[in-house]
Structure formats: C-alpha cells, structure tokens
C-alpha positions as CSV (number, residue, x, y, z in Angstrom):
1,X,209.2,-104.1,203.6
2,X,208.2,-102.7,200.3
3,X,204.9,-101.5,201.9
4,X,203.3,-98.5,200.0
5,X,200.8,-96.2,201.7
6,X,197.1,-96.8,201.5
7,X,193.6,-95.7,202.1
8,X,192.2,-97.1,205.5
9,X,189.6,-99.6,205.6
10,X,187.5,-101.2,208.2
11,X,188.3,-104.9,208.3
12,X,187.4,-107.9,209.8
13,X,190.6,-109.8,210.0
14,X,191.4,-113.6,211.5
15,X,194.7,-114.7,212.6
16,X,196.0,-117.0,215.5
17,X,196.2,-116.0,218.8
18,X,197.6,-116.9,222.0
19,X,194.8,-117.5,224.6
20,X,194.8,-117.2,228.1
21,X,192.6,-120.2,230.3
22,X,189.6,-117.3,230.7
23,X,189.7,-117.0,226.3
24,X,191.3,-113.3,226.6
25,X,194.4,-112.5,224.3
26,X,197.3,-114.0,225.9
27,X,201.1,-114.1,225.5
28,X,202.9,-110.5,224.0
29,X,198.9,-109.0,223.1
30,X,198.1,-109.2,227.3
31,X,199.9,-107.0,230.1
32,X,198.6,-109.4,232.5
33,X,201.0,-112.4,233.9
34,X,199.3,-115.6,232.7
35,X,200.2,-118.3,231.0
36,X,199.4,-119.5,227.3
37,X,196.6,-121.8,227.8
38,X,195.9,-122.7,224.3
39,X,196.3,-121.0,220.6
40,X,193.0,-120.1,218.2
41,X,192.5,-118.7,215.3
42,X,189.8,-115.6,216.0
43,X,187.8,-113.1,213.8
44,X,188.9,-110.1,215.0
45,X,188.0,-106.0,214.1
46,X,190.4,-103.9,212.6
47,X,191.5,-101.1,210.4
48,X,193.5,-101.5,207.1
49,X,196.6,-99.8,207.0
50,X,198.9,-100.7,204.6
51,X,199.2,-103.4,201.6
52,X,202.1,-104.8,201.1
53,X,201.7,-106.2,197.4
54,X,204.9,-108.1,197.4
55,X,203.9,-110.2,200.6
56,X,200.3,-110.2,199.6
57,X,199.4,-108.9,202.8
58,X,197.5,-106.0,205.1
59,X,198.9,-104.1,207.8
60,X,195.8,-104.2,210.0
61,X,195.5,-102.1,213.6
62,X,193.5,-104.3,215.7
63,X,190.4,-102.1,216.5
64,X,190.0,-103.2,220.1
65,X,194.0,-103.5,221.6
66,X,195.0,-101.4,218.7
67,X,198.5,-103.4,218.2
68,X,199.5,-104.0,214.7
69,X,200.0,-106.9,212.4
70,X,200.6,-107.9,208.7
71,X,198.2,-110.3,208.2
72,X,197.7,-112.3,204.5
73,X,195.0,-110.5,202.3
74,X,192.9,-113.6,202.0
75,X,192.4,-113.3,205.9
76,X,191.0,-109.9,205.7
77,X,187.3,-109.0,205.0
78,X,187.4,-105.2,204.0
79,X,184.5,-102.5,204.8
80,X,184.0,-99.3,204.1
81,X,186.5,-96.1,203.4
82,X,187.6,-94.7,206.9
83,X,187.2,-90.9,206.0
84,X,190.3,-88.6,206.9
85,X,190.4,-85.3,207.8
C-alpha cells in the first residue's frame, strides 16, 4: 500500500459488519463462538490513521474494539486533531 503517514483524527466511520443474532459485532471482530446472523452497515467511532491517496481511503482504528480497517474516505466523518505528545 502506498499509504503515507498522517495526523490522527477522530472519526465517525460506517462500513458493513457481520452481526451476531443479539446485534454485537460478529464473525473475525467477536472472540465469542456465534454465528453470523445477518450483515449491516453501522456508524461506528474511530481514529484516523493513515490516508492512502491512491485508494482514496482512511486507515481508521475502531475506537471501541480498536481493530483496524481501510475504509473509503467518503465513509468517514472527520473531527478534531488528536493531540500527540
């Protein structure tokens, strides 16, 4: 990937999930043994990353489960400037 290093937003980000029958993240984003019950796309908090400019997309750590996933820069809603020390 020809990502380039970037400065960290707070995002809202939506992409589709896997979903267990109770609505929790299912499938490889749940350590718990249940089945896929149905897929949805949700709006989901996050931090921005990356960009990826050729791809058009975010690398984007889910705030919550804190996986990671490129995810299409229309589907991200950026917020303010994480500060690092």
């Amino acid at each position: 990937m020809s990502h380039v290093s970037y400065t960290k937003y707070r995002c809202y980000y939506k992409k589709v999930f896997p979903l267990d029958e109770f609505g929790r993240l299912g499938g490889e984003y749940s350590l718990a043994d249940l089945p896929v019950d149905r897929y949805e796309e949700l709006s989901r908090p996050g931090i921005v990353e990356a960009l990826d400019e050729e791809h058009q997309s975010y690398y984007v750590k889910d705030h919550e489960k804190e996986f990671r996933v490129w995810v299409p820069i229309k589907n991200v809603a950026l917020g303010v400037v994480i500060d690092e020390e």
